[in-house]
ZAMARGU-4260 file (C-alpha; in steps of 0.2 Angstrom, whole numbers, plus 5000, padded with zeros to 4 digits):
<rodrens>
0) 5000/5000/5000 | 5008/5017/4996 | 5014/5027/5009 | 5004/5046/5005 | 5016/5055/5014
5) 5031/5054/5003 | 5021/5061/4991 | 5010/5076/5002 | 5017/5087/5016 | 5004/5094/5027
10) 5011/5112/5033 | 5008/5124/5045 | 5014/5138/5050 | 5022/5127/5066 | 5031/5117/5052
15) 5026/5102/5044 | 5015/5087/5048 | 5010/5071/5043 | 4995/5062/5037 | 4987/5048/5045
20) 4995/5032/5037 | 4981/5023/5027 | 4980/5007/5038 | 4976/5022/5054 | 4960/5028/5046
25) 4946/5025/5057 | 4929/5018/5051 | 4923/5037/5053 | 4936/5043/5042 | 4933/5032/5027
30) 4914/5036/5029 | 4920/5054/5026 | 4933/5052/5012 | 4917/5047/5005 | 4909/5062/5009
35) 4897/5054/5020 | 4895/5061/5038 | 4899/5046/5052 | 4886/5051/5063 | 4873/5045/5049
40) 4879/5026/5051 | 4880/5015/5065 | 4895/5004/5063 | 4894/4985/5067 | 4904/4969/5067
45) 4899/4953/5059 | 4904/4938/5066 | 4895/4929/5053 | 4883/4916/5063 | 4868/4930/5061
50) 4871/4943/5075 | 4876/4959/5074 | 4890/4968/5087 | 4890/4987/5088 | 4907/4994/5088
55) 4912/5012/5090 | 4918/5023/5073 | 4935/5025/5080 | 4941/5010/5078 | 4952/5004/5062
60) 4949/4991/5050 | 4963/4981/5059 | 4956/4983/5076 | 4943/4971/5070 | 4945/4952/5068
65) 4951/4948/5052 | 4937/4934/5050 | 4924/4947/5052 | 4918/4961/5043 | 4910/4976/5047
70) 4894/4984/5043 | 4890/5002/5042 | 4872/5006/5042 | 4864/5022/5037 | 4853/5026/5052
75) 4840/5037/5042 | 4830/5033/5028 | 4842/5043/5017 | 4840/5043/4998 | 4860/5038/4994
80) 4854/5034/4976 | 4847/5055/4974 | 4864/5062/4983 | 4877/5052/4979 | 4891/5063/4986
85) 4905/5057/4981 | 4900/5056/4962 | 4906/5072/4956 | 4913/5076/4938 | 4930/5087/4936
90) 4926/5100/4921 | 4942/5105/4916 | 4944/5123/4910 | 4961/5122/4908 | 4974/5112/4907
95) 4984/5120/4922 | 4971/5123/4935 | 4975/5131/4952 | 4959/5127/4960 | 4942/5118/4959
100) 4924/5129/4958 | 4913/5115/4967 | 4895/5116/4961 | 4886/5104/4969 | 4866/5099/4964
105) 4858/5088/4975 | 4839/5077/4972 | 4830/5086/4956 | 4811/5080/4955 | 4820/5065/4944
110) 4833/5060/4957 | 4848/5066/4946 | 4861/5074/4956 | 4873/5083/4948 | 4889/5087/4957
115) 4903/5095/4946 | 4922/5103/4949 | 4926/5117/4939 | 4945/5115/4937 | 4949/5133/4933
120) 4967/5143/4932 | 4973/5157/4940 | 4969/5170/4928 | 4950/5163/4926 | 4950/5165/4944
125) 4955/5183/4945 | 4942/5187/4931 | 4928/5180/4942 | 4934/5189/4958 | 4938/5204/4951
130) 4921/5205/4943 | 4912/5199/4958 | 4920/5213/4968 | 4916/5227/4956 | 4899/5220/4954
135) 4896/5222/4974 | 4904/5240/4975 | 4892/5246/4960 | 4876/5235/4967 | 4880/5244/4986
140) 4884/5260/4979 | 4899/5264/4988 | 4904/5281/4982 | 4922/5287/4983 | 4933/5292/4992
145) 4935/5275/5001 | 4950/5272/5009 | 4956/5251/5009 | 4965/5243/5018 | 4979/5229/5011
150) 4990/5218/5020 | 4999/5212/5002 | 4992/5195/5003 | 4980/5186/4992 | 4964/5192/4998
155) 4969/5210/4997 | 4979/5212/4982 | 4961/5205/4974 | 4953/5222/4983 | 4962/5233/4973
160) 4959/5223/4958 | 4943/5223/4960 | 4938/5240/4966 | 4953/5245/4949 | 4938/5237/4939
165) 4924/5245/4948 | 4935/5262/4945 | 4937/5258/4926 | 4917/5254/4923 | 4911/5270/4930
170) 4923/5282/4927 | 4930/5285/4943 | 4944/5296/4947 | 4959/5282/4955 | 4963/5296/4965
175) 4950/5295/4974 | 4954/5279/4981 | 4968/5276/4994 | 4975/5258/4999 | 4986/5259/5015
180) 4997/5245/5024 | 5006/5244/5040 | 5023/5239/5042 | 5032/5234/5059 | 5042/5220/5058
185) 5040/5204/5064 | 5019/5207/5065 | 5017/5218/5050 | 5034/5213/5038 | 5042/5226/5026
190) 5041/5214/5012 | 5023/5213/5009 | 5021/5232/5009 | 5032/5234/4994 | 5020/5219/4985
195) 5006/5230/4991 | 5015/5248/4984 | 5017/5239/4969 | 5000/5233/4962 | 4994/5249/4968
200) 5005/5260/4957 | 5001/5245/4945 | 4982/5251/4946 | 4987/5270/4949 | 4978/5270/4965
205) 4985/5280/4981 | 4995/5269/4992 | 5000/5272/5010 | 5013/5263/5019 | 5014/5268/5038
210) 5029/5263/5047 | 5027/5266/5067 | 5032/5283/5068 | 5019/5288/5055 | 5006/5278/5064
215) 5009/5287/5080 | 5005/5302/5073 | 4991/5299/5062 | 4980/5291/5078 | 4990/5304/5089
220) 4997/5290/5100 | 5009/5294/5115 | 5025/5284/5111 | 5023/5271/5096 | 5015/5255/5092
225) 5029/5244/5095 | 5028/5251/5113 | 5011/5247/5115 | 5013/5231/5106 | 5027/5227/5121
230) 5014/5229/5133 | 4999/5219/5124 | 5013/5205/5122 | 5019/5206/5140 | 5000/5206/5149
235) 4991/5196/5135 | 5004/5185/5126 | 5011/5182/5108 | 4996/5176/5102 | 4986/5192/5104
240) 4994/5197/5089 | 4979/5193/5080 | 4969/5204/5090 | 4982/5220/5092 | 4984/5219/5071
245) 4963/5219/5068 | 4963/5235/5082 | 4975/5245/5072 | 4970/5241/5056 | 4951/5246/5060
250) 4960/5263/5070 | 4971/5269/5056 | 4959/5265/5044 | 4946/5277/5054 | 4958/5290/5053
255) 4965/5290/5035 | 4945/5290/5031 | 4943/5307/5043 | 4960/5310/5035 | 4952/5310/5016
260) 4935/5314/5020 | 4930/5296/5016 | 4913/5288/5023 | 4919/5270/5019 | 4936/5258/5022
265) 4935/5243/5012 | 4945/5226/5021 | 4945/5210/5014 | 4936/5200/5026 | 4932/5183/5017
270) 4918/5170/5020 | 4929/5160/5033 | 4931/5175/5043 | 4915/5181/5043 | 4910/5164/5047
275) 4921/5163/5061 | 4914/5178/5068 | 4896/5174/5065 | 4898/5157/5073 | 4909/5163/5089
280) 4892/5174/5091 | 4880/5161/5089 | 4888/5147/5099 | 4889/5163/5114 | 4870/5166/5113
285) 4875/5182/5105 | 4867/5194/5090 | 4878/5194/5076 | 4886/5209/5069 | 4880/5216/5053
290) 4889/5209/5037 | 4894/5214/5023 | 4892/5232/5028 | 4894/5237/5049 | 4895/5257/5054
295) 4911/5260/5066 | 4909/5276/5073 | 4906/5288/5058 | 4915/5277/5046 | 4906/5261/5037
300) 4915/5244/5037 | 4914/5237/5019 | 4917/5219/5015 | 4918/5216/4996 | 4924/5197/4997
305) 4911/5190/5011 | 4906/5179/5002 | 4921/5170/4994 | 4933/5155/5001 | 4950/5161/5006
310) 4956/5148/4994 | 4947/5154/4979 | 4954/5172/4984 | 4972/5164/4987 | 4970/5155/4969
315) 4971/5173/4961 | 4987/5176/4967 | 4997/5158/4971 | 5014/5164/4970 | 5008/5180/4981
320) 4997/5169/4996 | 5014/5158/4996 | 5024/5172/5002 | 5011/5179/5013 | 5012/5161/5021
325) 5030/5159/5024 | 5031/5179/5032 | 5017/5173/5044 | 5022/5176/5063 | 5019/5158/5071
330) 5005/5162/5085 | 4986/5161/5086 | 4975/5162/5100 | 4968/5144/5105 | 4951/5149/5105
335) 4954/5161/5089 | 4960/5145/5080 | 4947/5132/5085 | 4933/5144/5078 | 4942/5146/5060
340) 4943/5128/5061 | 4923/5127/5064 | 4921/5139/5051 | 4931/5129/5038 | 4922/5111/5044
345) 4906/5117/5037 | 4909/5117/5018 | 4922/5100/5020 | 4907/5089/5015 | 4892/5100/5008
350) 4900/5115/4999 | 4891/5130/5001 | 4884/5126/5018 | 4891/5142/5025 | 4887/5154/5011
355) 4868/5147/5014 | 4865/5150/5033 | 4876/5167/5032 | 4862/5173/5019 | 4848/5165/5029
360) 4855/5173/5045 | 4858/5189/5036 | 4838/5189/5030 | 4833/5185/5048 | 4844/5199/5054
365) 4838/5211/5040 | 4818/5206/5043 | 4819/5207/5062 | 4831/5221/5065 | 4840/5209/5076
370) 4858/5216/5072 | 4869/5219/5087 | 4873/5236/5088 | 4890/5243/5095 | 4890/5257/5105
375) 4907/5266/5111 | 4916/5263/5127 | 4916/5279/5137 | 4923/5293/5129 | 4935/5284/5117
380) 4933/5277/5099 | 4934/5259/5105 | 4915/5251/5101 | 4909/5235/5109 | 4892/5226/5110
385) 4890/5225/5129 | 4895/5208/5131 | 4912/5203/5143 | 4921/5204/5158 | 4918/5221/5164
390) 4934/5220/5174 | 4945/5213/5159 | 4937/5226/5148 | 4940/5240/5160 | 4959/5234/5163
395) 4962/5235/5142 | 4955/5252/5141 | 4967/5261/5155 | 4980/5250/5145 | 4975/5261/5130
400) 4971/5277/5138 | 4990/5277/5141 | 4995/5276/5122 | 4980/5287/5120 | 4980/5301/5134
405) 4968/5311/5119 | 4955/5297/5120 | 4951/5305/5138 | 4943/5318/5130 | 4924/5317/5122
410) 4930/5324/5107 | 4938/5306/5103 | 4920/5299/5101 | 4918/5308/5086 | 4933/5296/5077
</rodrens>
């Protein structure tokens, strides 16, 4: 039997792991290679004189006597023969595809599933994205100036395509748009700003590359962000660097949209993320935040890609995610971690799974109002939805006020 793993390398930003050898898969495991979920099936032993023995899903093949087989029986009255999951055609659409569009049709009235992989290439890719986002700005009627944040990864460098197409189609000024990154090294690296600077001037668009100092003076900050970043790392850990990278993104972008007289500051939050979010929420007996748009002070959240796997956003840009990858600092917040790995379950064995309940919840939200609102903390710009330890939250705030002696003021709720 081959041995998979001289062929694949399963990588993380820990390093490399390995797969499960083939003789280790679990009962559960092959159900799902078939794209069938194990807690459908009851899994049983056959001796072979008539009876039946249930056994539990986590065993292997070779944990059971080789004179006896084993049953797996659907515990439903499923229709296999109208699903049929694992049936799906590859549609090639070129001959060196990066990635697979999955449209997947389940029962029609004449029990004919039709599940098919779309095997597209990069640049079929970019020309479905870029389109996508260009169609969302015009249909939402974003007007300019917007102001975008980019880290120089794959999810971004699509924004500023897209919005570049969005631009072209209405006759838009490309002045009028500014993208802006952040550099400070390890957390923010120097490398992916100049990928950044350069599809920006590729695109004639504004592009803004703060280093430290000149992110302590656009938010008017007492000392710099590498100081503050010592003091989050020092009372919070490493692996709040998640966090302290989402609060400074959303901050400077606030301010370069004051700065600019913009109303909107695009980011590219992608289906996982918003999943993430939507889920962490749920699970917490929480309202979900609004999505695609969400107002943050006087400046409105946009996100054009909310819709769309991160892997169909990396597939735009291969060579440009695989950089972004090997720059990434190795921390993440265990809890921060377990939701993305929610999030990414749900589409594993019905693709499309999380697209449909964000639009349902989305519909719910819109019908009933039932959006949770954010409401600022104190006299500062910080926003949050009432939910938390008081204590903790109030700890994190003198933290700031620190770094921010101006936020004492009531003016600061006006950012």
């Amino acid at each position: 039997m081959h041995d998979w793993n001289k062929r694949v390398t399963l990588l993380f930003s820990a390093g490399a792991r390995q797969l499960k050898p083939v003789p280790d898969l679990t009962l559960a495991e092959l159900l799902l290679a078939n794209r069938l979920p194990p807690s459908l099936f009851q899994a049983y032993e056959v001796p072979g004189d008539g009876s039946l023995k249930p056994i539990p899903m986590t065993l292997t093949l070779g944990q059971v006597p080789e004179d006896r087989t084993v049953l797996l029986q659907c515990m439903r009255n499923t229709d296999i023969d109208a699903l049929r999951p694992a049936d799906i055609e590859n549609v090639w659409q070129s001959d060196e595809p990066t990635t697979a569009l999955l449209d997947f049709q389940y029962a029609d009235d004449n029990r004919n599933p039709g599940h098919r992989a779309h095997l597209v290439d990069d640049a079929d890719m970019r020309e479905i994205v870029f389109t996508k986002i260009a169609n969302f700005l015009a249909h939402q009627e974003i007007p300019v100036p917007l102001v975008a944040g980019i880290s120089g990864g794959g999810d971004s460098s699509s924004l500023v395509q897209g919005m570049d197409r969005h631009a072209s189609e209405h006759n838009l000024d490309p002045s009028k748009f500014t993208c802006f990154t952040l550099v400070m090294e390890p957390l923010w690296p120097e490398s992916a700003a100049q990928r950044a600077r350069a599809l920006c001037a590729e695109v004639g668009f504004e592009h803004v590359v703060l280093y430290p100092e000149d992110t302590t003076t656009l938010v008017e900050m007492t000392g710099s962000p590498r100081a503050l970043w010592a003091r989050f790392e020092q009372d919070y850990g490493v692996d709040s660097s998640h966090f302290f990278g989402t609060f400074f993104v959303n901050l400077v972008g606030r301010a370069l949209c004051r700065q600019r007289g913009a109303g909107h500051l695009l980011v590219g939050y992608q289906r996982e993320d918003v999943m993430a979010e939507l889920l962490f929420l749920l699970m917490n007996g929480r309202r979900p935040l609004p999505f695609p748009r969400r107002r943050t002070g006087e400046v409105e959240v946009v996100m054009p890609v909310w819709d769309v796997p991160k892997s169909l956003l990396d597939a735009c840009y291969p060579r440009v995610s695989e950089c972004n990858y090997a720059e990434r600092v190795d921390s993440t917040a265990v809890r921060r971690s377990s939701i993305y790995y929610l999030a990414h379950c749900l589409d594993a064995l019905v693709p499309q799974m999380s697209l449909s309940l964000m639009n349902g919840i989305k519909a719910l939200m819109e019908e009933t109002g039932g959006w949770q609102k954010l409401s600022h903390v104190s006299t500062t710009p910080l926003l949050h939805t009432g939910y938390g330890d008081t204590r903790a939250q109030s700890n994190l705030v003198e933290l700031l006020l620190e770094h921010f002696p101006q936020w004492r003021s009531a003016t600061a709720r006006r950012q």
